[in-house]
C-alpha positions as CSV (number, residue, x, y, z in Angstrom):
1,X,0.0,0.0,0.0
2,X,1.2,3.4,-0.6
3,X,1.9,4.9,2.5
4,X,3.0,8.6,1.5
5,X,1.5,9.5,-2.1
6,X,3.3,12.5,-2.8
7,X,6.5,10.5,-2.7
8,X,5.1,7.4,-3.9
9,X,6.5,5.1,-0.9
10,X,5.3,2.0,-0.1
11,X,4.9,0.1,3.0
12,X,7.4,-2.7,1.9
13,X,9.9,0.1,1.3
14,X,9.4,1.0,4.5
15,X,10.1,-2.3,6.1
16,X,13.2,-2.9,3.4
17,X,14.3,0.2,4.8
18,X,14.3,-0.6,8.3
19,X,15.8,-4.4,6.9
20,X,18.5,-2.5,5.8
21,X,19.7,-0.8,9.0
22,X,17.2,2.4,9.4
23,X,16.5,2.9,12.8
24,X,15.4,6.2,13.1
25,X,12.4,8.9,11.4
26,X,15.0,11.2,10.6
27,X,16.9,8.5,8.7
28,X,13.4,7.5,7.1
29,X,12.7,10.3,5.8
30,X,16.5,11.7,4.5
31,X,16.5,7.6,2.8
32,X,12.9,7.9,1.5
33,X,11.4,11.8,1.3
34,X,8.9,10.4,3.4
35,X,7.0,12.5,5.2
36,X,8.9,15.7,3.3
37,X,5.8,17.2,1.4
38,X,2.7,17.9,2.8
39,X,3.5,15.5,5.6
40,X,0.2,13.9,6.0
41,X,1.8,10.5,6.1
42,X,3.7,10.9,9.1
43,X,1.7,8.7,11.2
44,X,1.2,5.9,9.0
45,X,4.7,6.0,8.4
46,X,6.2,6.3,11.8
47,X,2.9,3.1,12.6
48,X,4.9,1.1,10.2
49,X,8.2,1.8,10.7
50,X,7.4,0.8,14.7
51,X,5.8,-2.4,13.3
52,X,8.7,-3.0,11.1
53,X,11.5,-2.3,14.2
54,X,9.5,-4.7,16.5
55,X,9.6,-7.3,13.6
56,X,13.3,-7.0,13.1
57,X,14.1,-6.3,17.1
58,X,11.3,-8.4,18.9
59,X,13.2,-7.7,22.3
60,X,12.5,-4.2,22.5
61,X,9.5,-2.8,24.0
62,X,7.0,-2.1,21.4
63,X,6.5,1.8,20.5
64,X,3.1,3.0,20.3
65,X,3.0,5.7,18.1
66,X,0.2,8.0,19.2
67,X,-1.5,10.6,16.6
68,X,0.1,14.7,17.5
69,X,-2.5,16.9,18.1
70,X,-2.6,19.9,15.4
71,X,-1.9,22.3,18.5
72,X,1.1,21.2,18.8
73,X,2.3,20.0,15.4
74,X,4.9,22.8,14.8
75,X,6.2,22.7,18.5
C-alpha cells in the first residue's frame, strides 16, 4: 500500500528500509522523502516503521506511536 502519495513510498519500502539498518524517522525520511511534502503520512509512516522495528528487534519494547494533536504540530 502506498503509504505517502506525494513521494510514492510503499509500506514494503518502508520495512526494506528498516531491513537494511534504518532505525530512526530522521533516517526515514532523508533515505525515503517520506513524510517531506505535505507531511500527511507521518503517522502511517512512523505506525509502520514501529511495526517493522518490532519485527526486526522483537526484544525491545514495542512503540506505540500516538497521533500529534494539530496544537502542537509545529512545536
Amino acid at each position: 500500500m502506498y503509504v505517502c502519495v506525494c513521494k510514492a513510498v510503499t509500506d514494503h519500502q518502508i520495512r526494506c528500509a528498516v531491513r537494511d539498518g534504518i532505525i530512526s524517522f530522521r533516517e526515514l525520511r532523508m533515505e525515503l522523502g517520506v513524510a517531506t511534502c505535505c507531511g500527511r503520512c507521518a503517522p502511517t509512516a512512523k505506525q509502520v516503521m514501529a511495526e517493522a522495528l518490532g519485527d526486526e528487534f522483537p526484544e525491545r519494547p514495542k512503540a506505540v506511536v500516538l497521533p500529534r494533536s494539530r496544537a502542537c504540530a509545529f512545536a
